[in-house]
Kinemage of the C-alpha trace (Angstrom):
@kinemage 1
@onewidth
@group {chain A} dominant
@subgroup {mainchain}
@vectorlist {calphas} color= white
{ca unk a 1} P 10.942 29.195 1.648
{ca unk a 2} L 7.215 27.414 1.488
{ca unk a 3} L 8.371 24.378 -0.124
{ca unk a 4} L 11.379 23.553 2.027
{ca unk a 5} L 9.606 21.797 4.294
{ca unk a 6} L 8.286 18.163 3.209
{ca unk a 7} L 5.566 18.629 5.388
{ca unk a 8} L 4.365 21.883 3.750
{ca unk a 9} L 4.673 20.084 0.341
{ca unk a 10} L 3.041 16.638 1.505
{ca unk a 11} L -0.377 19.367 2.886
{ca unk a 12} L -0.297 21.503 -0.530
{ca unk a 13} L -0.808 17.935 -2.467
{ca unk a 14} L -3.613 17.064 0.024
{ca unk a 15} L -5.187 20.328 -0.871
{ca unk a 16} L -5.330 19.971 -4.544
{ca unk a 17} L -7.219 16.740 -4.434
{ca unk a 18} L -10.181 18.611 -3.544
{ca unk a 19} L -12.501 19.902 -6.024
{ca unk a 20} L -15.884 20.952 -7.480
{ca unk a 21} L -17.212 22.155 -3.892
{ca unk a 22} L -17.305 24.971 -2.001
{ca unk a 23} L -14.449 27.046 -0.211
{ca unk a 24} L -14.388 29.500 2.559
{ca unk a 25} L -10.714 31.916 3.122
{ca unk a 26} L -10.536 34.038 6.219
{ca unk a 27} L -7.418 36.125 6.327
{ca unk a 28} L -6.169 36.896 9.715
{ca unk a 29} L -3.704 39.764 10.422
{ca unk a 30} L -2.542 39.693 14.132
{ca unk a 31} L -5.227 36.999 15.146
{ca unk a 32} L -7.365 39.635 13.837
{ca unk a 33} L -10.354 38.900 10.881
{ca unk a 34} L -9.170 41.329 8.219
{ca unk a 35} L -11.482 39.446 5.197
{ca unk a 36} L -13.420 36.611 4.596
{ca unk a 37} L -14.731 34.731 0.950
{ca unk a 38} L -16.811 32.070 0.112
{ca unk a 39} L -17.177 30.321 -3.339
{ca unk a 40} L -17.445 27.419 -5.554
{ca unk a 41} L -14.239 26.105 -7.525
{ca unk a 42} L -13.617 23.428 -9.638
{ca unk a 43} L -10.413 22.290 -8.787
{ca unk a 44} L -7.185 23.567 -7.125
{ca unk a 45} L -3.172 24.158 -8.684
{ca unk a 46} L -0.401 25.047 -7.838
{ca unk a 47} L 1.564 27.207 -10.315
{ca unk a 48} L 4.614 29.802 -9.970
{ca unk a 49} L 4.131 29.646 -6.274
{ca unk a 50} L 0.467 30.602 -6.518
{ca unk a 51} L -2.376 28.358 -4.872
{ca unk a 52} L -5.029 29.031 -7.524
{ca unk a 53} L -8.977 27.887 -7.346
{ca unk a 54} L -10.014 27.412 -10.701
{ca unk a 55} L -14.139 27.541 -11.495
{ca unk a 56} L -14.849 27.109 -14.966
{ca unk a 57} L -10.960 27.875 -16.333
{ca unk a 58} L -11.604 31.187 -14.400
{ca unk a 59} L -9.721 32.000 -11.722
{ca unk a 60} L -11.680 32.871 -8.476
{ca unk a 61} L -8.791 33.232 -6.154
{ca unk a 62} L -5.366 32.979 -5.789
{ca unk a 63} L -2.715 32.778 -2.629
{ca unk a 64} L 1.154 33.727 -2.807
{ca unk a 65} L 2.355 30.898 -0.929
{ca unk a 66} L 5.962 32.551 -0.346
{ca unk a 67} L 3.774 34.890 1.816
{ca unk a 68} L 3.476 32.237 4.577
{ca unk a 69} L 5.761 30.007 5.976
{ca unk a 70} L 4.117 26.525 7.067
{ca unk a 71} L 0.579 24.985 6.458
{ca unk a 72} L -1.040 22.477 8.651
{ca unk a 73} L -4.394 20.803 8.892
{ca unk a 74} L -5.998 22.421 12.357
{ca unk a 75} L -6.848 19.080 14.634
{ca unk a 76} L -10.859 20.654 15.794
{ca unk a 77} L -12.403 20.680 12.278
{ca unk a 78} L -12.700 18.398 9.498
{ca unk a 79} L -10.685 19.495 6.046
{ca unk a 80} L -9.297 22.804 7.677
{ca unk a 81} L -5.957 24.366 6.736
{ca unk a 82} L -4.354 27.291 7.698
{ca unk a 83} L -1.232 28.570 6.390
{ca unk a 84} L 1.091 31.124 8.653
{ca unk a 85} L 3.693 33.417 8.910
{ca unk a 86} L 4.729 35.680 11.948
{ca unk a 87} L 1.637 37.672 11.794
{ca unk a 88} L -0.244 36.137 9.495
{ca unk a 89} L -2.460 33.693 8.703
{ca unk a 90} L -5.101 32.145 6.352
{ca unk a 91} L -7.629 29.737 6.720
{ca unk a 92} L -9.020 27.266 4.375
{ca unk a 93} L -12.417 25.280 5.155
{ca unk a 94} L -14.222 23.188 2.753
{ca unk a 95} L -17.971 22.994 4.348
{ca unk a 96} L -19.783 19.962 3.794
């Protein structure tokens, strides 16, 4: 489970403080780029296990988080996440 970790938890609340910016997702599937987005978003929640960028009380994207197992902030680049499972992975970048 996502949220059994406090780690996992602590990272999700450090991700919805950011807002009214852009976002980039790359999906990975075997280390492999499988699809990328880009877009603006007002703010971030969290809601029946969903990550969910909000623009305008639309929603532009949403992530199962059940579908990975542990997020972390990658150490080479400044506000970049990536979430993982066995053979997944997603990666979030703010750009500045």
């Amino acid at each position: 489970m996502f949220f059994a970790s406090g780690k996992n938890k602590e990272l999700v609340q450090k991700l919805l403080t950011y807002g009214n910016q852009q976002v980039v997702v790359n999906w990975y599937e075997d280390e492999q780029l499988i699809a990328r987005d880009g877009f603006f978003f007002s703010y971030i929640q969290v809601e029946d296990g969903l990550l969910i960028f909000m623009k305008d009380q639309i929603m532009k994207q949403k992530v199962p988080l059940a579908n990975y197992e542990t997020i972390e902030i990658l150490p080479d680049f400044r506000d970049f996440f990536q979430l993982t499972n066995k053979s997944e992975s997603l990666q979030i970048y703010f750009p500045h």
